[in-house]
Structures are given as structure tokens and as C-alpha cells.
Backbone as a chain_set.jsonl record, in Angstrom:
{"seq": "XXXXXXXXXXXXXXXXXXXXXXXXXXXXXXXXXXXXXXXXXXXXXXXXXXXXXXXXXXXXXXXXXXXXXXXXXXXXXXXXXXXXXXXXXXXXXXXXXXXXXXXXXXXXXXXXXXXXXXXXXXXXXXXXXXXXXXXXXXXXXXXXXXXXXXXX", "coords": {"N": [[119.432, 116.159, 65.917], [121.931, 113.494, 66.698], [122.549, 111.887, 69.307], [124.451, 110.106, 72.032], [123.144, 108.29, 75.17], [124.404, 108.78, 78.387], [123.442, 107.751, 80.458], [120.527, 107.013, 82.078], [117.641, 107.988, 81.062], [114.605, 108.847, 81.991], [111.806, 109.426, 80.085], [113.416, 109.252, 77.767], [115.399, 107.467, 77.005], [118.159, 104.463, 77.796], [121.298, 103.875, 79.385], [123.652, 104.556, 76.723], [121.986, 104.127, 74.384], [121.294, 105.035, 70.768], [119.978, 108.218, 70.277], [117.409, 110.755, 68.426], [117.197, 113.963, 69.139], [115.919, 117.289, 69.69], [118.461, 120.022, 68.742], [118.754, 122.017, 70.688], [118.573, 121.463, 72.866], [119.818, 119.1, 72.973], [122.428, 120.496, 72.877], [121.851, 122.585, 75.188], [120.897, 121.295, 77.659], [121.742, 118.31, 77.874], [124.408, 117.898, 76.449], [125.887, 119.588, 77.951], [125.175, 118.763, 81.079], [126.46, 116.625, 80.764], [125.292, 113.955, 80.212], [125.013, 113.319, 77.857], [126.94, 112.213, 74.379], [128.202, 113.563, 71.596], [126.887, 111.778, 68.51], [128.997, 110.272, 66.899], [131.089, 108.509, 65.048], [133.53, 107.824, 66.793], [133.137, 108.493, 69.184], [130.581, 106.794, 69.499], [131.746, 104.214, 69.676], [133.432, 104.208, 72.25], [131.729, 104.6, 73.893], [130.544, 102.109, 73.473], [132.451, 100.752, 75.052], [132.646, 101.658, 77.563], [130.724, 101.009, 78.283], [129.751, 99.308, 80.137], [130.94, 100.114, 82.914], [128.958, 102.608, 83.606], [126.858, 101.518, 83.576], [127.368, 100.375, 86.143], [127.494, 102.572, 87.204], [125.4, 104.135, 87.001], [123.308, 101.937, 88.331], [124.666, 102.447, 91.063], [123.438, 105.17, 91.526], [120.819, 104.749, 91.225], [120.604, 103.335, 93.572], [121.067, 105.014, 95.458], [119.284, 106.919, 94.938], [116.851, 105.108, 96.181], [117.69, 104.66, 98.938], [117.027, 107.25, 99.377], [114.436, 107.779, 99.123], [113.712, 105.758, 100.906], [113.542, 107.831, 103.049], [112.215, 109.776, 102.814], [109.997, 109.125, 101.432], [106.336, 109.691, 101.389], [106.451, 110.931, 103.712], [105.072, 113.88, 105.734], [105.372, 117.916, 105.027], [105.664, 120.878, 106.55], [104.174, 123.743, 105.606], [104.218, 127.539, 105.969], [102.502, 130.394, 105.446], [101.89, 132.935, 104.492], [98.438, 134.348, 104.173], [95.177, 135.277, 102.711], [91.897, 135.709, 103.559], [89.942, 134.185, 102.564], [91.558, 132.02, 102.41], [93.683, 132.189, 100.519], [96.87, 132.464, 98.95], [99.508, 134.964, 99.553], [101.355, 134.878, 96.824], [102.983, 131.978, 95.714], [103.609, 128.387, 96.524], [107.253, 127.492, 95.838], [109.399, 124.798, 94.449], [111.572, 125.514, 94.714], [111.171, 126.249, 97.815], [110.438, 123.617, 98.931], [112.339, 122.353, 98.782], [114.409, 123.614, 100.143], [113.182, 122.811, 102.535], [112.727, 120.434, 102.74], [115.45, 120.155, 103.039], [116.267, 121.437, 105.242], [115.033, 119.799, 107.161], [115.155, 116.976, 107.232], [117.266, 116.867, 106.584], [118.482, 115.807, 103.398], [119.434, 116.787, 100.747], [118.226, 117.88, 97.73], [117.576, 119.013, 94.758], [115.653, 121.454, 93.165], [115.038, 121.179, 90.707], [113.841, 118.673, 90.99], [111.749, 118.35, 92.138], [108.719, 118.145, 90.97], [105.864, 119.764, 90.861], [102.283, 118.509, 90.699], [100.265, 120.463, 90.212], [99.983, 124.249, 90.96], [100.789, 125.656, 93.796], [98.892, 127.254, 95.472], [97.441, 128.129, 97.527], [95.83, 127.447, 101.037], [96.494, 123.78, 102.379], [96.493, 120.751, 101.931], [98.538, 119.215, 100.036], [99.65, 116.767, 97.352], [103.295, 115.998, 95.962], [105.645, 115.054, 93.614], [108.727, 113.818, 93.568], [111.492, 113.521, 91.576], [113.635, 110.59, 92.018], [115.511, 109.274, 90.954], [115.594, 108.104, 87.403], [114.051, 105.676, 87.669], [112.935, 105.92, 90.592], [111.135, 107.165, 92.209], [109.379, 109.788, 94.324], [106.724, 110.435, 96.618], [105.041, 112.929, 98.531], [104.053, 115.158, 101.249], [102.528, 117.774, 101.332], [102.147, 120.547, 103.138], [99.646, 123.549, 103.832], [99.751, 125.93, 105.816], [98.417, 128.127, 107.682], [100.436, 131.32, 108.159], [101.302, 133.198, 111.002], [99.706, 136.827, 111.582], [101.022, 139.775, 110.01], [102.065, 142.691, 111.198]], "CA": [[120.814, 115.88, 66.261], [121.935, 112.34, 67.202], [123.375, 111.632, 70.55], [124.185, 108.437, 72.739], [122.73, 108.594, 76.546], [125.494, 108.197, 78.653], [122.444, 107.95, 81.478], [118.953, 106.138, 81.518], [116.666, 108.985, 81.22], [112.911, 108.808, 82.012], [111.04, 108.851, 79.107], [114.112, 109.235, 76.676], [115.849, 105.995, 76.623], [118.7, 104.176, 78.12], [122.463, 103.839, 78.379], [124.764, 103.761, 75.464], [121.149, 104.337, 73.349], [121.946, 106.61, 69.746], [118.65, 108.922, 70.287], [117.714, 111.859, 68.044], [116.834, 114.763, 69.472], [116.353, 118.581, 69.116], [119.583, 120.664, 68.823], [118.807, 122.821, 71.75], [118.224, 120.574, 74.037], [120.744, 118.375, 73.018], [123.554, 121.352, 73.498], [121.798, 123.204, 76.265], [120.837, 119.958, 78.835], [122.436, 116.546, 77.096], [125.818, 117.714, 76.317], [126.404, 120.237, 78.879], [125.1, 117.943, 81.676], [127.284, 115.362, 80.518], [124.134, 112.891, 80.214], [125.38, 112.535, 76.79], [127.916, 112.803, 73.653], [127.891, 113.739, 69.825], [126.785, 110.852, 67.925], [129.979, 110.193, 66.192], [132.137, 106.998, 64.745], [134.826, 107.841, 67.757], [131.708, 108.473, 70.129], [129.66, 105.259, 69.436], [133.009, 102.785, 70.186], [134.076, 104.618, 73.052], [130.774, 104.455, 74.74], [130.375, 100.645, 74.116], [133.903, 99.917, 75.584], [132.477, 102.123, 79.018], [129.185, 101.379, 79.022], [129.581, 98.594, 81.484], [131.785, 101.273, 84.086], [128.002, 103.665, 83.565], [125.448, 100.72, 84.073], [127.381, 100.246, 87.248], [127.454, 104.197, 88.076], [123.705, 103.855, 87.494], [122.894, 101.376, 89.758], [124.663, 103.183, 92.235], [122.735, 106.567, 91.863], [119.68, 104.134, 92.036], [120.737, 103.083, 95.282], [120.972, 106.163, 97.105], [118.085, 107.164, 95.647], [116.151, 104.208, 96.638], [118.007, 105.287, 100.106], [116.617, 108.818, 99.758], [113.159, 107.45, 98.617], [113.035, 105.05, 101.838], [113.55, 108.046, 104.328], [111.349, 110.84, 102.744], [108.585, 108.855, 100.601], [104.931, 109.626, 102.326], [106.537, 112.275, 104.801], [104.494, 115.649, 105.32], [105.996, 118.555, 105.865], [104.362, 122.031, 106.953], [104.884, 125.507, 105.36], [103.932, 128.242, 107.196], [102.761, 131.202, 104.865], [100.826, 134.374, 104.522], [97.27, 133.926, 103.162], [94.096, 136.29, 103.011], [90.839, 135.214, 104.469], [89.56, 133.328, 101.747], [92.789, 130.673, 101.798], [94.221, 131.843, 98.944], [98.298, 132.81, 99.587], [100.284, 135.888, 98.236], [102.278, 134.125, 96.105], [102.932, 130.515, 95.999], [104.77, 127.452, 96.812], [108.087, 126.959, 94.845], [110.042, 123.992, 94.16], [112.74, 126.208, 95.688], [111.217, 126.157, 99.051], [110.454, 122.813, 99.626], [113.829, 121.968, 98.855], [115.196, 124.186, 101.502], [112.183, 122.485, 103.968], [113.416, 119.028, 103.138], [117.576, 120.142, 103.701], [116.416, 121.646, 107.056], [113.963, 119.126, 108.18], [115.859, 115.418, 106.758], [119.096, 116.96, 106.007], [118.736, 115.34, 102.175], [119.337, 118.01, 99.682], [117.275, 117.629, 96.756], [117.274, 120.02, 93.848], [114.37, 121.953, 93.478], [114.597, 120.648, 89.521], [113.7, 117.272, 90.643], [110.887, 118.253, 92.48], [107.697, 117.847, 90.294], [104.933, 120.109, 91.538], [100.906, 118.332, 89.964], [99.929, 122.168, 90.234], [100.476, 124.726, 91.612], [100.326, 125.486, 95.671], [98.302, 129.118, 95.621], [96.178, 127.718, 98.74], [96.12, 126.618, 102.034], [95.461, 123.087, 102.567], [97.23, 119.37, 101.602], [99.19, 118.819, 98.579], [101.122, 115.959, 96.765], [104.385, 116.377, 95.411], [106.239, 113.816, 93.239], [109.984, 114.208, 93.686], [112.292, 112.215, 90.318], [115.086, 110.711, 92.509], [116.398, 108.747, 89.696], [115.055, 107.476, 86.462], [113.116, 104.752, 87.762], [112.538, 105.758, 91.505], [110.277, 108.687, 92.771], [108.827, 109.541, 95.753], [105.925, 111.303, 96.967], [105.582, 113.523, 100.173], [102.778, 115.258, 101.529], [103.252, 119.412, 101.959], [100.525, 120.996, 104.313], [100.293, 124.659, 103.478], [99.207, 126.574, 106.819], [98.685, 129.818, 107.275], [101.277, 132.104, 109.165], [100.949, 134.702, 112.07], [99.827, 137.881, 110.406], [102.013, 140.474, 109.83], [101.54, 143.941, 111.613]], "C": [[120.873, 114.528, 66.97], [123.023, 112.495, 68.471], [123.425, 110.593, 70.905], [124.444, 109.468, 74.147], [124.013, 108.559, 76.813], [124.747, 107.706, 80.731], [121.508, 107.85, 81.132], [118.212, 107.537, 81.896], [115.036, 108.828, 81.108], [112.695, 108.387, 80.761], [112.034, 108.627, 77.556], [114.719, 108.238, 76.143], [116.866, 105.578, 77.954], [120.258, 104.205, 77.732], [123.057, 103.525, 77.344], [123.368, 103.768, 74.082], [121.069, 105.624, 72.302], [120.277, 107.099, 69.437], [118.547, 110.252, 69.101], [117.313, 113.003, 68.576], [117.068, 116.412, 69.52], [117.765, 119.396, 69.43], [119.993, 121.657, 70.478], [118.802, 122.121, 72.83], [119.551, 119.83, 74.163], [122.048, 119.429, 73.566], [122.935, 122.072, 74.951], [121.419, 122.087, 77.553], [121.886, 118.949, 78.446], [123.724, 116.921, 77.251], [126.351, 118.595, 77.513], [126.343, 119.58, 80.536], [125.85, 116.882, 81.921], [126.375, 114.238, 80.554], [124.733, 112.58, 78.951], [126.177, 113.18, 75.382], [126.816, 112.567, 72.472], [128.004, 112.027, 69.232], [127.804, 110.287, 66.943], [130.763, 108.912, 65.988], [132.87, 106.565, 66.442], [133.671, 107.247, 69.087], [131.221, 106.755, 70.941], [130.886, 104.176, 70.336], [133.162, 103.46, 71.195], [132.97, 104.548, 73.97], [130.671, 102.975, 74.984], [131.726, 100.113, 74.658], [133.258, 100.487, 77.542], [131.181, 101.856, 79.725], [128.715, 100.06, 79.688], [130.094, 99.229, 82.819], [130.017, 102.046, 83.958], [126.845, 103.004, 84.007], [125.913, 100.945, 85.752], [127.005, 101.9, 88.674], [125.819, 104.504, 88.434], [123.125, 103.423, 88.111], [123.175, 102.064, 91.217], [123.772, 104.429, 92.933], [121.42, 105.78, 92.091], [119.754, 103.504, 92.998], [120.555, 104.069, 95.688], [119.852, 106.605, 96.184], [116.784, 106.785, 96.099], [116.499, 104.329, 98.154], [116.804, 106.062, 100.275], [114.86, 108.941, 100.056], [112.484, 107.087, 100.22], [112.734, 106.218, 103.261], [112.244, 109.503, 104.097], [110.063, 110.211, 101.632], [107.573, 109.053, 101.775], [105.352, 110.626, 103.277], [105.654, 113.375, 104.249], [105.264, 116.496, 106.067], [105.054, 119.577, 105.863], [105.056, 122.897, 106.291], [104.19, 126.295, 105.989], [103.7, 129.664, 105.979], [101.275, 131.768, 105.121], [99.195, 133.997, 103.551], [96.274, 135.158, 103.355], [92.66, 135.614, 103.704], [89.847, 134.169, 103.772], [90.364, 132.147, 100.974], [93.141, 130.793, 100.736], [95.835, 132.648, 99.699], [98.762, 133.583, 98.516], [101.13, 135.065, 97.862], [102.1, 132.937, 95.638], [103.744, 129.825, 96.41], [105.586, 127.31, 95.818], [108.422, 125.448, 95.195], [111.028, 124.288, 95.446], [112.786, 125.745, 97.235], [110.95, 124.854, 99.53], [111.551, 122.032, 99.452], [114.621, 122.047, 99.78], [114.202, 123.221, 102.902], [113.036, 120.923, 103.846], [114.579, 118.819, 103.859], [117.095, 120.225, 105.23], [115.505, 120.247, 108.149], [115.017, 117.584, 108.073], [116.99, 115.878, 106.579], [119.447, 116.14, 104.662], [118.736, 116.749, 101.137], [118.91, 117.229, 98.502], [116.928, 119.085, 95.899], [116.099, 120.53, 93.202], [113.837, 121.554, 91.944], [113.959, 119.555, 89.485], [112.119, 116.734, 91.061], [109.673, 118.66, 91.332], [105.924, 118.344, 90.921], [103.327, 119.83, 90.163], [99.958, 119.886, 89.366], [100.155, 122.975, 90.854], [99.678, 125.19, 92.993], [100.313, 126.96, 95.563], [97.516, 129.341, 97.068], [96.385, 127.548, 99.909], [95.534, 125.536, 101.857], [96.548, 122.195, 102.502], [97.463, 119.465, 100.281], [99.931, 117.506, 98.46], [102.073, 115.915, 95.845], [105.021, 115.161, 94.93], [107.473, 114.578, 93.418], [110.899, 112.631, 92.607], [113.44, 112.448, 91.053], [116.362, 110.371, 91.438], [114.823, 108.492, 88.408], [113.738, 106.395, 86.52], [112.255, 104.722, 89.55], [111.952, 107.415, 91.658], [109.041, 108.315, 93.667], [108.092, 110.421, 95.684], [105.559, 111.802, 98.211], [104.326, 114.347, 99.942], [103.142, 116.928, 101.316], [101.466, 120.21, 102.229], [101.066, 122.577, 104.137], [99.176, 125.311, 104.624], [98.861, 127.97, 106.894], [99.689, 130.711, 108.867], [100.667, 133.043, 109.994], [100.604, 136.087, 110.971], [100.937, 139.044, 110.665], [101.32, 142.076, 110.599], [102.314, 145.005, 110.737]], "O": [[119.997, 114.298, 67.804], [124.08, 113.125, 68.472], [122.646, 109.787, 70.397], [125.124, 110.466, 74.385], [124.845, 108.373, 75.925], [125.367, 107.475, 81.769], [121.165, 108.344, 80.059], [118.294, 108.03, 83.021], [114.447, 108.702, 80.034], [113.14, 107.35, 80.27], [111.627, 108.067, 76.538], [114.667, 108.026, 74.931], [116.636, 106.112, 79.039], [120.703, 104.4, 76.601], [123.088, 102.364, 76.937], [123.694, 103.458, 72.936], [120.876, 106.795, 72.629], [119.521, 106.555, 68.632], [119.628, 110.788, 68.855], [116.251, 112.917, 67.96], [118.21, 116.859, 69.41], [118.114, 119.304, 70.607], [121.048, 121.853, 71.082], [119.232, 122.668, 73.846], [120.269, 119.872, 75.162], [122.607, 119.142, 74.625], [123.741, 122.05, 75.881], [121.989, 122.437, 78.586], [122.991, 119.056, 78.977], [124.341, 116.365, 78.16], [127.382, 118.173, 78.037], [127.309, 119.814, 81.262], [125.948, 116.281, 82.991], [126.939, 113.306, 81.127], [125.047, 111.392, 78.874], [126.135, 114.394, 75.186], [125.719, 112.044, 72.274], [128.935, 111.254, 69.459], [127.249, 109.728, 65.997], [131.041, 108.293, 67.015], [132.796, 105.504, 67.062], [133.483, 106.163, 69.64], [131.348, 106.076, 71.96], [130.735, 103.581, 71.402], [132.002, 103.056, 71.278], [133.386, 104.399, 75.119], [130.678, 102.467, 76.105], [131.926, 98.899, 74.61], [133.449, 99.781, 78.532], [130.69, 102.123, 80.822], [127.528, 99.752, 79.786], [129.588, 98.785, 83.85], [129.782, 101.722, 85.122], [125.952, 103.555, 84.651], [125.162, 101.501, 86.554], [126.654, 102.154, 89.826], [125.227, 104.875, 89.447], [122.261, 104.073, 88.699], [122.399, 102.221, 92.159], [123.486, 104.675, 94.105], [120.825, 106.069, 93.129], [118.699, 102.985, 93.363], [119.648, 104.109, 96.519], [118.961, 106.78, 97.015], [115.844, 107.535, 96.363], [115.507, 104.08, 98.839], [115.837, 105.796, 100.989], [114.218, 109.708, 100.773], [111.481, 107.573, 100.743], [112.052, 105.904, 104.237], [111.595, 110.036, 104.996], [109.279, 111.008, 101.115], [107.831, 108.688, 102.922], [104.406, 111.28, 103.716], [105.449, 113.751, 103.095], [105.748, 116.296, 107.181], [103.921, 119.468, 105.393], [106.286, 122.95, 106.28], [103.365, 125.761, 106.73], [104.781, 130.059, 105.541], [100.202, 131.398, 105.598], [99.1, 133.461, 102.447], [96.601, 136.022, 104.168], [92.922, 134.823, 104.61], [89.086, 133.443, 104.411], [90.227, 131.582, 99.889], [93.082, 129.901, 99.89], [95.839, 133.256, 100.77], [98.694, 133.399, 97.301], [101.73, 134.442, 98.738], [101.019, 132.717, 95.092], [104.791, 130.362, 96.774], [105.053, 127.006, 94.75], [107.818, 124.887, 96.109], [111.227, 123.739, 96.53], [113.705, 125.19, 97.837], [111.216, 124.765, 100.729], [111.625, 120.967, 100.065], [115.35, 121.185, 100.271], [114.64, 123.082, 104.044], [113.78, 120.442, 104.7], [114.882, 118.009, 104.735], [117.366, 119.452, 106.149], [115.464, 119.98, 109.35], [115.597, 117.273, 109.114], [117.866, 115.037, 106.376], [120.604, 115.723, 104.613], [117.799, 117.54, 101.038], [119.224, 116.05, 98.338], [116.21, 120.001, 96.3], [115.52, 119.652, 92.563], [112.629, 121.529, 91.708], [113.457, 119.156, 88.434], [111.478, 115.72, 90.782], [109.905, 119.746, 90.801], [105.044, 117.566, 91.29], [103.17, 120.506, 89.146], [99.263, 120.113, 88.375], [100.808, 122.533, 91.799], [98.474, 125.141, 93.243], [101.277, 127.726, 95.554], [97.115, 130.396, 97.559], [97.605, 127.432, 100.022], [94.401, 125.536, 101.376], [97.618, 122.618, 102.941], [96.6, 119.785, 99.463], [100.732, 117.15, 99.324], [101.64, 115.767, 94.702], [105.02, 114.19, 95.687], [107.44, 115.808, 93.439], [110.918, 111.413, 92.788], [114.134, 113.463, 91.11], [117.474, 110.84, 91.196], [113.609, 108.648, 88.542], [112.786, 106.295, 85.747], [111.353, 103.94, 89.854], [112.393, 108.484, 91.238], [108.24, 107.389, 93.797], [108.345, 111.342, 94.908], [105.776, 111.017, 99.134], [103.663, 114.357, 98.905], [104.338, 117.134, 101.111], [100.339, 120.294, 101.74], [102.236, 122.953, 104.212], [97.964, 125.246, 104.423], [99.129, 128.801, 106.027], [99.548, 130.629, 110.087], [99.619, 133.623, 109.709], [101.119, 136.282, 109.87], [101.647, 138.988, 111.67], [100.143, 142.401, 110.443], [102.074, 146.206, 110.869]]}, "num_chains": 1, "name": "protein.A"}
């Protein structure tokens, strides 16, 4: 299915670019997102009349998150969780939660989609986390996985 971006996407392309890509994707992320329209006559012209108003919307979102980048790149934060005696943790680290650790700790909300976990956090110990603020900026942050009080 052909689409045009209406948003520079990582590895997919750039604005106002007529991409093809699978159907599902394209209706369940692309079009519902509003990242991007049906490849169509009407489409095509109507994008290059806006797609100087979208570069500029772009720059903006790469500002703040070249902001967001400058106040949480290289930070560590701590989690605090249950483990057994051989550092391994019931469960693991989500996305989820260091989302909520960032809101409470920096007050930046950051969607737990954006966060980019290398593997997964089953352990105690040091981790690094990439976080995609935008397209071209991403940050990396430290997350120290401790072990909690035990439970009686």
C-alpha cells in the first residue's frame, strides 16, 4: 500500500515521501496515527502545498526533544525490586515502569513506546536504555536495578 509520510520517521523516510508499505501497518500505525495519508492524486497535491507548515511542526517536536534529551540524557535512575538470592528478579523491568520513574523523578512524561529496552532487565545490576525522542534525537539513561526490602 502506498502512503506519503506526513512525519520523518526513523528508518522509513521523510516528509511528504510516497513510501510503500504493508497494509497493516499502514492502517493500524500510519493512518490511524496520522503520521500519514492514502497515496492518492488529491493526497499527493495537498501534501506538497503543506509540507512546508509539517517541516516546521517537525523542527519543533525536534526541539523539545532536544530539550527533553538535554535534561534526562546520561541520568540514572534506581528501581527498587524484589529479587531472590541469586540476583535474578520475579518478573522484570517494563518500559511501563520506567516511564512512571522518569514522570515522578524529572516530571517529563515519556511514553513507555518510546522507550527502547537492549534486553531485557530480569537482574539486579546497571542497565542502558535508549529512549527515541524524535526521529533523529535519542537519549540514553542509566537504570540501576536494586534489590527491595523483603517482603514478610
Amino acid at each position: 500500500m502506498k502512503v506519503i509520510l506526513l512525519e520523518n520517521l526513523g528508518k522509513i523516510g521523510s516528509i511528504g515521501d510516497i513510501i510503500d508499505v504493508k497494509r497493516g501497518y499502514a492502517r493500524n500505525y500510519l493512518l490511524t496515527n496520522k503520521k500519514a495519508l492514502y497515496a492518492s492524486k488529491e493526497n499527493v497535491k495537498e501534501v506538497e502545498k503543506i509540507k512546508i507548515d509539517l517541516g516546521k511542526k517537525d523542527q519543533e517536536k525536534k526541539s523539545k526533544a532536544k530539550l527533553v534529551f538535554e535534561k534526562i540524557n546520561s541520568n540514572k535512575y534506581t528501581i527498587k525490586k524484589l529479587s531472590t538470592e541469586n540476583k535474578e528478579l520475579y518478573g522484570s523491568v517494563k518500559p511501563t515502569e520506567i516511564s512512571k520513574l522518569i514522570l515522578e523523578t524529572d516530571q517529563i512524561d515519556i511514553s513507555p513506546s518510546m522507550i527502547q529496552l537492549s534486553q531485557e532487565i530480569k537482574a539486579l545490576g546497571d542497565f542502558k536504555v535508549k529512549i527515541n525522542l524524535h526521529s533523529e534525537v535519542q537519549a540514553k539513561i542509566n537504570i540501576q536495578v536494586i534489590p527491595a526490602e523483603n517482603v514478610n
